[in-house]
N, C-alpha and C positions, 0 to 999 in steps of 0.2 A: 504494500500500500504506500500509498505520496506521503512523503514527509515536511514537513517545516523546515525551515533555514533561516537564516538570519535577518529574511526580508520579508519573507511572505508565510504563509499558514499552510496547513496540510491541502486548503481548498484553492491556494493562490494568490488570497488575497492578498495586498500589501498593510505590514503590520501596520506604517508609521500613520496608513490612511484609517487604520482599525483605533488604534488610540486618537485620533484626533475629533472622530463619530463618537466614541464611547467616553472623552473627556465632556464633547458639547451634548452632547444627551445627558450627561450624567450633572451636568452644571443647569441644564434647563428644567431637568426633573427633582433638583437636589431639594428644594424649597417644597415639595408635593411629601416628603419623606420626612423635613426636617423641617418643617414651617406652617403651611397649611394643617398638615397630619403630622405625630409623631410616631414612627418609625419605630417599633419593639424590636431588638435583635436577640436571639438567645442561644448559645449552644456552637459559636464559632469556636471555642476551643478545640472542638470537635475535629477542626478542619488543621490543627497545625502540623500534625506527622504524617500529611497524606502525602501521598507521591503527585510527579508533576504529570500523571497522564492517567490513563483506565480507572479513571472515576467517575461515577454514573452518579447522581442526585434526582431522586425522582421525588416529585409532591403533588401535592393539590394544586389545582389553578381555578382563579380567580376572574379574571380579566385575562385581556388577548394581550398585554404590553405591559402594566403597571406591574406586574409577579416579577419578571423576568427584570424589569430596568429596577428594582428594589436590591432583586438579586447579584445582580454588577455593581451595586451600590455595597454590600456588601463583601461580595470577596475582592472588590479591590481596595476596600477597608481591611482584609486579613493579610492581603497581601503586601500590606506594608504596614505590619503589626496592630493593627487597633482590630481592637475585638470588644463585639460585641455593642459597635458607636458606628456610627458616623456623622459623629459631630465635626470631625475636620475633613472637609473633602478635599484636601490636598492631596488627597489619595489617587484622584480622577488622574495626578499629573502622572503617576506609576502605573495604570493600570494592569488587569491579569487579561491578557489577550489571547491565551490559549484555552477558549472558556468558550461553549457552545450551549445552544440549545436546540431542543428538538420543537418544529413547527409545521403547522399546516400549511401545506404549497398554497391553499388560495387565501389563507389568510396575509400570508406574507409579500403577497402579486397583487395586494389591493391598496393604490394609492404610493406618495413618494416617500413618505414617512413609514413606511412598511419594509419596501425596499434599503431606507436606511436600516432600519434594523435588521435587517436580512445582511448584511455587509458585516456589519458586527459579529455575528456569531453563529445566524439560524443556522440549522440543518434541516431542509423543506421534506416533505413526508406528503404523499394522495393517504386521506383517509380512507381506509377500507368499507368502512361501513357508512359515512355519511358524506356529503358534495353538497355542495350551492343549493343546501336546506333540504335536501332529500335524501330518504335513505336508499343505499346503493351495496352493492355485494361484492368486492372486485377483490384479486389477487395483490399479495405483495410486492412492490415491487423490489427485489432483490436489490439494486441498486442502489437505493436508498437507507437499505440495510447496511449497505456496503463502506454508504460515505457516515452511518453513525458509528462505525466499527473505525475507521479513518481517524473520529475525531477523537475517540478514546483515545486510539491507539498514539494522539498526539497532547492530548491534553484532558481537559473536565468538561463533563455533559451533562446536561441539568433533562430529562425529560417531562414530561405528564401523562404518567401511566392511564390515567381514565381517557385523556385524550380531547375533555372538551370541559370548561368554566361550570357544567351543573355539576352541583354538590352531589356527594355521594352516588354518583354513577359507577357504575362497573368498571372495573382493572380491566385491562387489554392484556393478553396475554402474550403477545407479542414484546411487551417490557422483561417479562419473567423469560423467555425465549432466548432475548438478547444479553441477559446476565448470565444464563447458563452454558451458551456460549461463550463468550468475551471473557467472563468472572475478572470484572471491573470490582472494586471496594465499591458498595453501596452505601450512597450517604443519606436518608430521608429529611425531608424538609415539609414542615407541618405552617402553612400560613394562616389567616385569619384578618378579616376586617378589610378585606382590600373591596369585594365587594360592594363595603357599604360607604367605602371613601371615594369610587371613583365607577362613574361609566363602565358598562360593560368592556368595552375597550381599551381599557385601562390610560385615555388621553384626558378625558374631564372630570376635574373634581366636582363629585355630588355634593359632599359634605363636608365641611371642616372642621375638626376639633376630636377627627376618630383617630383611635391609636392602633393602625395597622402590626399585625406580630407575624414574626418569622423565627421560629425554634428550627436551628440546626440538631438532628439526634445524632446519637451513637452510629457507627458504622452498623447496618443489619450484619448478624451471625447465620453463615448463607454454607450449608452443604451442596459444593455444587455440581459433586457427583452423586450424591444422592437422593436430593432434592428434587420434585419435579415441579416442570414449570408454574402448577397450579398453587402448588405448597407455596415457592417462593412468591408472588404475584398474593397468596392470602397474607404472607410478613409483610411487602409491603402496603397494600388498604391497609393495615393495623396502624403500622407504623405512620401513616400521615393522615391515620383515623379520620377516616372513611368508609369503614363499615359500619353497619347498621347500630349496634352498641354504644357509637359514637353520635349519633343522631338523635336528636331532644325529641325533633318529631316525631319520630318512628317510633320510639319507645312510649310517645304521648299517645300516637293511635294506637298500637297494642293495648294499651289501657284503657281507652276508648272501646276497641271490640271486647276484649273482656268484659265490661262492664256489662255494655248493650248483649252481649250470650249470657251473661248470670241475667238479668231483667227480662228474660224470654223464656226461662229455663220456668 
């Protein structure tokens, strides 16, 4: 597979034009983090003896933008020792540029501000199961496999296992697929509140004065000879509590049908 060099990334891009996107994104977004909303960070310790490649981060997603530019706000807060802040974003000047995420091709192909962030870091993906609001059935496409396996293989990959902003939807099994092959360190990341600070698409603030959180956990303990994909794909929902158990609602209706079958009975 392509490697990095001293100029450009596993995907070609040129780094000096990646840090210059990812300082002025991170300078325009810095005040949505650090001003309007304040920014909860927890559990970057997590991240100080990890190696500089085959590391996968999978979480919940919120918004199409706001998760993800929170996320560069932070590790390149770790990457120039502040943990657990980013109260100095002098950080933006050092950034970590070997730092990817996994995204949907058409979310990333709509508008210029998209394509900015596609430069920075995305790794584009055809949804298998849904397209331009409809549900669809298609094959993976191998290739795309191919260039998420690239970026491990060159640095850190943030993905979202469920695959789409609603809560408590279903793991793709296709995440748990990709660890069992690869056997990347798995880092889980558990957000919260971003929803209710900002647009769906994580560009407009709704609200001001919510305190968005981001808990970095323990690397998951991952047999990865033994394990199958379904087992590991159940640690991670846990881990960025997403099953049902974790759901107020779910457990409110449960007690709800309970109720109304004892009142029948």
């Amino acid at each position: 597979m392509a490697k990095k060099n001293i100029f450009t990334d596993s995907f070609g891009n040129i780094y000096i034009l990646k840090r210059i996107i990812i300082f002025i994104l991170g300078i325009v977004s810095y005040r949505r983090f650090n001003g309007f909303n304040k920014l909860k960070i927890t559990g970057t310790e997590n991240l100080s003896d990890l190696p500089d490649s085959n590391v996968l981060f999978v979480s919940n997603h919120q918004t199409y933008f706001a998760d993800v530019a929170a996320m560069y706000h932070a590790f390149c807060a770790v990457n120039n020792g502040y943990h657990n802040t980013i109260k100095n974003p002098v950080y933006l000047l050092n950034p970590k540029v070997d730092f990817y995420y996994v995204a949907a091709e058409e979310t990333m192909n709509k508008g210029i501000l998209a394509r900015i962030f596609k430069i920075a870091g995305a790794v584009t993906v055809k949804r298998t199961w849904r397209a331009e609001g409809q549900n669809v059935n298609r094959m993976v496409d191998l290739t795309e496999v191919e260039n998420i396996m690239k970026a491990l293989d060159n640095g850190w990959v943030i993905t979202f296992p469920q695959g789409t902003t609603s809560a408590y939807a279903q793991g793709r099994k296709g995440t748990a697929k990709l660890i069992k092959n690869q056997r990347p360190t798995v880092i889980p990341i558990k957000i919260d509140g971003f929803r209710r600070a900002f647009d769906k698409k994580g560009l407009k603030i709704k609200v001001t004065g919510v305190k968005p959180t981001m808990e970095f956990k323990p690397a998951l303990d991952i047999d990865y000879d033994n394990e199958s994909a379904t087992q590991i794909l159940d640690k991670i929902m846990h881990a960025i509590e997403q099953t049902p158990e974790h759901n107020l609602l779910h457990e409110y209706d449960v007690k709800q049908k309970e109720i109304k079958s004892q009142s029948q009975q």
